[in-house]
VEXDREN-2710 file (C-alpha; in Angstrom, 1 decimal):
% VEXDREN-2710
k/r/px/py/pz
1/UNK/88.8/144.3/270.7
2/UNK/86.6/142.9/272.9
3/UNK/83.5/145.0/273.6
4/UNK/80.1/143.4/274.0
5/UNK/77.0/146.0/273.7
6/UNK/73.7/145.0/275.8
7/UNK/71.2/148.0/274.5
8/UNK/71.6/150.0/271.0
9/UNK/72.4/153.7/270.9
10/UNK/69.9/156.1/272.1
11/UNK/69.6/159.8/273.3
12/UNK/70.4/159.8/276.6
13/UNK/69.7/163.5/277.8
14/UNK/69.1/166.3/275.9
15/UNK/69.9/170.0/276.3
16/UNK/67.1/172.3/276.5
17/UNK/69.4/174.8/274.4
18/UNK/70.2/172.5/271.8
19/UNK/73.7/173.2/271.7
20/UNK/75.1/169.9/272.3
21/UNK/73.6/166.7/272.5
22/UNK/74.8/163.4/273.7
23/UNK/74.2/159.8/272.9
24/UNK/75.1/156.5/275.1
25/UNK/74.3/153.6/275.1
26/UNK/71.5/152.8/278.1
27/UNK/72.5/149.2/278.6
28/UNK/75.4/148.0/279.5
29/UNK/78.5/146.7/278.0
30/UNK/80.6/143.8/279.0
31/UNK/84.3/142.2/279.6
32/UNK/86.3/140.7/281.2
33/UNK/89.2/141.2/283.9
34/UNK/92.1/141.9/281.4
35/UNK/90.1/142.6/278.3
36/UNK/89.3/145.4/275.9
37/UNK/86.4/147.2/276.4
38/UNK/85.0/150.3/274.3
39/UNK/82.7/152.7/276.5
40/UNK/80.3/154.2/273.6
41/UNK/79.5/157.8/273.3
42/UNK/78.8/160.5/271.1
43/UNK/77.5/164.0/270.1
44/UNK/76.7/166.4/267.8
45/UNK/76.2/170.7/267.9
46/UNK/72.9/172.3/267.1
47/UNK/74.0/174.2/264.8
48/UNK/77.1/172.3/263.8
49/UNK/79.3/174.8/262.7
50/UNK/81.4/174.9/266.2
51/UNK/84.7/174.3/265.7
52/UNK/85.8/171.1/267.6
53/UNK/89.1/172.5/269.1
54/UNK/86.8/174.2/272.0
55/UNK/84.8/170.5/272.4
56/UNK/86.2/169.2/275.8
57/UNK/85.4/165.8/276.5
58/UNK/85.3/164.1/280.2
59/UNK/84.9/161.0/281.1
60/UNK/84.3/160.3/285.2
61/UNK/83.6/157.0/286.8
62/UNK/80.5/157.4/289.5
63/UNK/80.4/155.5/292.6
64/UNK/77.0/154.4/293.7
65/UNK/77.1/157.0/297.0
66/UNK/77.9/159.0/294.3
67/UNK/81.8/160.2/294.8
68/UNK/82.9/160.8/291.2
69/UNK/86.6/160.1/290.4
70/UNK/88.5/161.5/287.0
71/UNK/88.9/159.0/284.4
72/UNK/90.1/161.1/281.4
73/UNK/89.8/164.2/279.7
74/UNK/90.0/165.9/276.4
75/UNK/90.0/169.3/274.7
76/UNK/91.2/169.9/271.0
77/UNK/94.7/167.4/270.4
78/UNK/95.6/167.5/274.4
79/UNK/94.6/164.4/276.4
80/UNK/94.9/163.1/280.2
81/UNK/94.2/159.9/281.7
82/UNK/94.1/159.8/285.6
83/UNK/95.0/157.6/288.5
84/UNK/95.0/154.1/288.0
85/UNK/93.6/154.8/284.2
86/UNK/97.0/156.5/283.1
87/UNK/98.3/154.4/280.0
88/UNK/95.0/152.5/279.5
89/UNK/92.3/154.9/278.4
90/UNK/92.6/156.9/274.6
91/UNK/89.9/158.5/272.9
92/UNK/88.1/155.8/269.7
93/UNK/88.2/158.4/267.4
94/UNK/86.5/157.0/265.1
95/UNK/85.2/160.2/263.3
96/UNK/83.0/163.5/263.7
97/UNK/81.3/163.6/267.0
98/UNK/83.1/160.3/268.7
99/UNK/83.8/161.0/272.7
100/UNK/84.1/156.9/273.0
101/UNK/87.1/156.2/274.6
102/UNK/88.8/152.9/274.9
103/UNK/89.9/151.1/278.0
104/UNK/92.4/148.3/278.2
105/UNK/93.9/145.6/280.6
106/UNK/90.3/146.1/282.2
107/UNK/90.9/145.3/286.1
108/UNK/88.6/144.6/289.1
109/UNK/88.1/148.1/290.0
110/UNK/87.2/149.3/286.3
111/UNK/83.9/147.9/287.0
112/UNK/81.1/150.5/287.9
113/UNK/79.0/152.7/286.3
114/UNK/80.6/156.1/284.4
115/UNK/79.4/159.3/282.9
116/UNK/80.1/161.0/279.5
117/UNK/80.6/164.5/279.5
118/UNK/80.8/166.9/276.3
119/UNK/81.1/170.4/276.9
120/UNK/80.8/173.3/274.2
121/UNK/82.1/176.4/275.7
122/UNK/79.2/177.2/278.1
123/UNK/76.9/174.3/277.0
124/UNK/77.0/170.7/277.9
125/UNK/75.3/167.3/278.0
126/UNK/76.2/164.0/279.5
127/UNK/75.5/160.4/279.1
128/UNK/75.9/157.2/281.2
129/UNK/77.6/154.2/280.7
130/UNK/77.7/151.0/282.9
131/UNK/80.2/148.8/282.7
132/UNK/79.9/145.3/283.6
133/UNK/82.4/142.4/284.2
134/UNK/81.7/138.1/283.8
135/UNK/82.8/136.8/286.7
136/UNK/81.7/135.0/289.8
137/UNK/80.7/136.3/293.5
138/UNK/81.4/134.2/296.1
139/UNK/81.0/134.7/300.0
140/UNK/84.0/134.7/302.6
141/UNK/84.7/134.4/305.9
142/UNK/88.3/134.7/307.8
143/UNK/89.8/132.1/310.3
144/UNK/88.8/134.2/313.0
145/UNK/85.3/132.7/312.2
146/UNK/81.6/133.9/310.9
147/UNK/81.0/137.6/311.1
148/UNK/84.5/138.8/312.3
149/UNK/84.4/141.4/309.4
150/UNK/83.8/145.3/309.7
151/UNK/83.1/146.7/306.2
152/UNK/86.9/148.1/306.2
153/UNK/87.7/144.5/306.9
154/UNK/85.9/143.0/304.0
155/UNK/87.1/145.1/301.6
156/UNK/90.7/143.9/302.5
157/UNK/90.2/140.1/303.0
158/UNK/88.6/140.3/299.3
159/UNK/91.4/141.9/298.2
160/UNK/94.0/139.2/299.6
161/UNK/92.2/136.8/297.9
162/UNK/92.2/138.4/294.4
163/UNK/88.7/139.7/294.2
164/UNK/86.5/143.1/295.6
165/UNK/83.6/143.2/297.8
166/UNK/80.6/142.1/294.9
167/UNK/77.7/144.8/294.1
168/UNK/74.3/144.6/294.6
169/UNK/73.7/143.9/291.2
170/UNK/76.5/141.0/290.8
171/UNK/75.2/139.5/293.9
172/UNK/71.6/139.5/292.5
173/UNK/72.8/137.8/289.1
174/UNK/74.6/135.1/291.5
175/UNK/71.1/133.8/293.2
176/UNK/69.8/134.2/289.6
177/UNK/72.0/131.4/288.5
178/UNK/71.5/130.0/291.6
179/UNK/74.2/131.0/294.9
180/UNK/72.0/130.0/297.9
181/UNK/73.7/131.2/301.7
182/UNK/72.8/131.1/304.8
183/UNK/75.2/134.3/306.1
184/UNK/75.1/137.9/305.5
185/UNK/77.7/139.8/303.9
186/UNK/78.9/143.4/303.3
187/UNK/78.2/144.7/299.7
188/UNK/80.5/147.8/298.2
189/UNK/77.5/150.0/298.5
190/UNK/78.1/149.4/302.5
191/UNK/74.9/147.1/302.5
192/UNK/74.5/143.9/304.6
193/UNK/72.3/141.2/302.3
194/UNK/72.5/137.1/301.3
195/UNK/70.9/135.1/298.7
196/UNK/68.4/132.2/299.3
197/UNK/67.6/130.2/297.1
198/UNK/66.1/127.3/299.5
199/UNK/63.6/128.9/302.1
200/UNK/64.4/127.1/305.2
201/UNK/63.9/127.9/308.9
202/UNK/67.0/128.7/310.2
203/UNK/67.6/130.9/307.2
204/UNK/64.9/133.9/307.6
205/UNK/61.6/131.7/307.4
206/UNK/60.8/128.6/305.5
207/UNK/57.2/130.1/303.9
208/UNK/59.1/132.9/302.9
209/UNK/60.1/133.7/299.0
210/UNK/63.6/133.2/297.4
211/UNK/65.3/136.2/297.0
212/UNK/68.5/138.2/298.3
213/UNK/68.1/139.0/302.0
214/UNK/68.7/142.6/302.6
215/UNK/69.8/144.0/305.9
216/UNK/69.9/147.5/304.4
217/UNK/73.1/150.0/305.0
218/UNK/74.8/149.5/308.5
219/UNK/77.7/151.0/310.2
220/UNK/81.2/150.0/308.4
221/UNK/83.1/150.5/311.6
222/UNK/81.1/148.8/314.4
223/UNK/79.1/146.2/312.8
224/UNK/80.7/142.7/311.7
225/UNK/79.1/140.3/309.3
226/UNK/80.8/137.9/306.5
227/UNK/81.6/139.3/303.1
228/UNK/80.6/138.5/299.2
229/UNK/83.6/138.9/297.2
230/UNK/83.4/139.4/293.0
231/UNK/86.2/137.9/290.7
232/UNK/86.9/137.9/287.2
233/UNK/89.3/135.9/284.2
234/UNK/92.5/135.2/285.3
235/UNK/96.0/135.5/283.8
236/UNK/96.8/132.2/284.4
237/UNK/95.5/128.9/285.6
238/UNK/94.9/126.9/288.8
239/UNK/95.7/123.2/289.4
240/UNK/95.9/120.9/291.8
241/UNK/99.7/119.8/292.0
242/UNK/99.9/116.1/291.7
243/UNK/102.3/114.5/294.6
244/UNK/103.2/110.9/295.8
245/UNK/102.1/112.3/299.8
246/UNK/99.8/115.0/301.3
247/UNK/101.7/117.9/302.9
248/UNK/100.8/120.1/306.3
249/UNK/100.4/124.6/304.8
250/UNK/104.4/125.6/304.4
251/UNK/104.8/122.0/302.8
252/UNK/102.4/122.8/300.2
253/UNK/103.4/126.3/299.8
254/UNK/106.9/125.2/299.0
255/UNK/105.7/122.5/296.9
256/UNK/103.6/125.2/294.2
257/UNK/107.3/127.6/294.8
258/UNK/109.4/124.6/293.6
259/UNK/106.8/124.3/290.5
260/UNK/107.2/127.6/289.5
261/UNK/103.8/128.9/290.5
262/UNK/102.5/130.3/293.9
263/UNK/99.4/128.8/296.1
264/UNK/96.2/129.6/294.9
265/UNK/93.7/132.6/296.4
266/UNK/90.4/131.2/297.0
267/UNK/88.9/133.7/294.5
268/UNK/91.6/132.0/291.9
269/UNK/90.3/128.7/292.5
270/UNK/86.3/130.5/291.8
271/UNK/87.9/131.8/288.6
272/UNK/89.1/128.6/287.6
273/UNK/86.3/126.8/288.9
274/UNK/83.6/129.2/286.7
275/UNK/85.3/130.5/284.4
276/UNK/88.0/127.9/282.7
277/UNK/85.7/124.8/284.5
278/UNK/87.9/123.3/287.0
279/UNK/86.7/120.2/288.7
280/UNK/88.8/117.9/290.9
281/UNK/87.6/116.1/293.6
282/UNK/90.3/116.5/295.6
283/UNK/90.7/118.7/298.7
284/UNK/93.8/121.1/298.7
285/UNK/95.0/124.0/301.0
286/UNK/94.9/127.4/299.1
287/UNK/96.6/130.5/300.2
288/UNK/94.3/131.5/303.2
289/UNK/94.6/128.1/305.1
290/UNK/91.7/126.5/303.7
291/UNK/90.5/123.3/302.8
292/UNK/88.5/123.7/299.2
293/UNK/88.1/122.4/295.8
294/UNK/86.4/122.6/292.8
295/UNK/83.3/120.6/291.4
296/UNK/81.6/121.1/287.8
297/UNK/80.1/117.4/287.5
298/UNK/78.7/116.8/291.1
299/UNK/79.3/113.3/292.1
300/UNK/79.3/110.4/294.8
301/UNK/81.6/111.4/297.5
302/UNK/82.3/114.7/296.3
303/UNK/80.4/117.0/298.5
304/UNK/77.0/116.8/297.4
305/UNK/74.4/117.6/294.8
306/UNK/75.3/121.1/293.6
307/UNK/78.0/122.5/291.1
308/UNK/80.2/124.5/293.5
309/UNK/83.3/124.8/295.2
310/UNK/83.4/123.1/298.7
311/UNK/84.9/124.4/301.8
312/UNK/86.5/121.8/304.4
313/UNK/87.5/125.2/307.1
314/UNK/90.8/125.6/308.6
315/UNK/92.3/123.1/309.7
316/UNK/95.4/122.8/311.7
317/UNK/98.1/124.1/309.8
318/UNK/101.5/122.3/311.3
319/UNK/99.2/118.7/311.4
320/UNK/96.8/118.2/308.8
321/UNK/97.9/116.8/305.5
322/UNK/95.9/117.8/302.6
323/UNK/96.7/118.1/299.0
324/UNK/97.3/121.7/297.3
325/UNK/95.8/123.9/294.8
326/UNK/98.6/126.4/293.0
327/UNK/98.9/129.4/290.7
328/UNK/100.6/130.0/288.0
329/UNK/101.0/132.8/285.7
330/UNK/101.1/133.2/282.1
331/UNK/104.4/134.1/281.2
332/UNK/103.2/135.8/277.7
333/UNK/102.7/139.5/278.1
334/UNK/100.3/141.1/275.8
335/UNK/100.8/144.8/275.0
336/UNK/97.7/147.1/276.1
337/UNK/99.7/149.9/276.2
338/UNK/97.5/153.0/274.8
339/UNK/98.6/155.9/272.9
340/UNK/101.1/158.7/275.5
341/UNK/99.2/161.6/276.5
342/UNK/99.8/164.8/274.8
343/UNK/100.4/168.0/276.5
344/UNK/100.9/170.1/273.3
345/UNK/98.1/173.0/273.2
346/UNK/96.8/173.6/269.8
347/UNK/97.0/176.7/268.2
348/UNK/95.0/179.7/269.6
349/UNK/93.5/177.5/272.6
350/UNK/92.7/179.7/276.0
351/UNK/91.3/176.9/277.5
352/UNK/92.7/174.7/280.1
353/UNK/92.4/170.9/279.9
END
């Protein structure tokens, strides 16, 4: 299982009757797209003779404009996942007092923070628990050009290219390690914000700080700016196909169909490029008409001093030749499947899940 805990347990809220007391952990913990991840929790009953048959258990992911969605549930041996979580999500049960549950095949949209709720009859108590994901942000902009993109917009053209619109928080740990641009972006939250990492005059003001811009909250319908996409592991690999010529767009997406894969997103070829290290200096279309590729080792003649991955534009599809980036898929399938959900009520339960 692969689970990694930032913080150590500690009582998260407290009752003021006593009756039931939670405990999360106030960290974090962290995965990966496609992992295993535990979200910790637990509780005990003050007293503790309550029989745990009436204990209900509910887990719900909370959106930072707080909308909460319904994750899973639990009361006595009857159990429910929801949505997108059905078949992924089971209780730890890993004795007395356990309301962890386990999530599996972790995707994009698992990430996010999520609340813990145990439930005694009349008396509750809840916890929090924030999930995180290793990845990489990187920013976008369509062929259309530079801020084309309403927030509605953004969300979609991340999702094309195999990624989400990138949080606050994963955008601040990307100018951390370093991500320096000179466009603003829509975040999930609906905020407009870039990184600089290089105070320069046509970005802000030269004598200001480094830090991540922030435009604050604009409208998602009217306004247009670029977008910061998020990505995670990938269940396969990129590479650059090697060919005797260079081929115009429908050349190369032939090419990667005839070698059993498809043509990379761009947010594949930032997977690959962060997370499994690809570095080829060679240019290649990818799937949204682009011009990119990869660089760990920055070298002569291969786009300048920084680690990153360069972007050439779009070029004419029909006339430029230009090498190709592809996907492919592993062809192993791993079984995350978690336990069916159980309808049967136990006996002398009133109660509805």
């Amino acid at each position: 299982m692969e689970c990694k805990v930032e913080t150590p347990f500690s009582f998260s809220l407290e009752d003021d009757t006593g009756a039931v007391i939670v405990q999360t952990a106030p960290g974090k913990v962290v995965t990966h797209r496609g992992g295993t991840i535990t979200l910790p929790c637990r509780y005990h009953h003050e007293p503790e003779d309550v029989d745990p048959k009436r204990i209900r258990i509910k887990w719900t992911k909370v959106s930072d404009a707080f909308q909460f969605e319904d994750v899973f549930v639990a009361l006595g041996r009857q159990q429910k996942a929801f949505g997108s979580y059905r078949g992924r999500v089971s209780l730890e049960r890993a004795g007395p007092g356990d309301a962890s549950v386990i999530i599996h095949n972790i995707t994009l949209q698992d990430y996010g923070r999520y609340e813990c709720e145990v439930t005694n009859d009349m008396e509750d108590d809840t916890g929090f628990v924030n999930l995180d994901l290793e990845g990489v942000v990187f920013p976008y902009y369509p062929p259309s050009g530079r801020y084309k993109l309403n927030y509605h917009q953004a969300e979609e053209v991340c999702r094309q290219q195999d990624a989400i619109l990138a949080s606050h928080a994963q955008l601040h740990k990307a100018w951390l390690e370093g991500l320096d641009w000179c466009n603003a972006g829509w975040l999930e939250d609906g905020s407009v914000q870039y990184p600089i990492s290089h105070p320069r005059d046509q970005c802000g003001h030269k004598d200001s700080p480094p830090g991540v811009r922030n435009y604050g909250y604009r409208h998602k319908d009217d306004e247009r700016y670029d977008a910061f996409c998020f990505t995670s592991n990938l269940n396969g690999h990129v590479y650059f196909l090697k060919r005797f010529k260079k081929v115009n767009y429908l050349e190369a997406v032939k090419a990667c169909q005839r070698d059993n894969a498809v043509i990379a997103k761009v947010g594949q070829l930032y997977a690959a490029w962060k997370i499994q290290l690809l570095d080829r200096c060679e240019a290649g279309w990818v799937e949204d008409g682009s011009i990119r590729y990869p660089i760990i080792n920055p070298r002569a003649r291969c786009g300048g001093p920084e680690p990153g991955v360069r972007n050439l534009g779009f070029p004419d599809k029909k006339f430029r030749l230009y090498g190709v980036y592809c996907f492919r898929r592993n062809t192993y399938v791993q079984s995350t499947q978690s336990p069916k959900e159980t309808t049967t009520k136990p006996a002398n339960s009133t109660r509805s899940i």
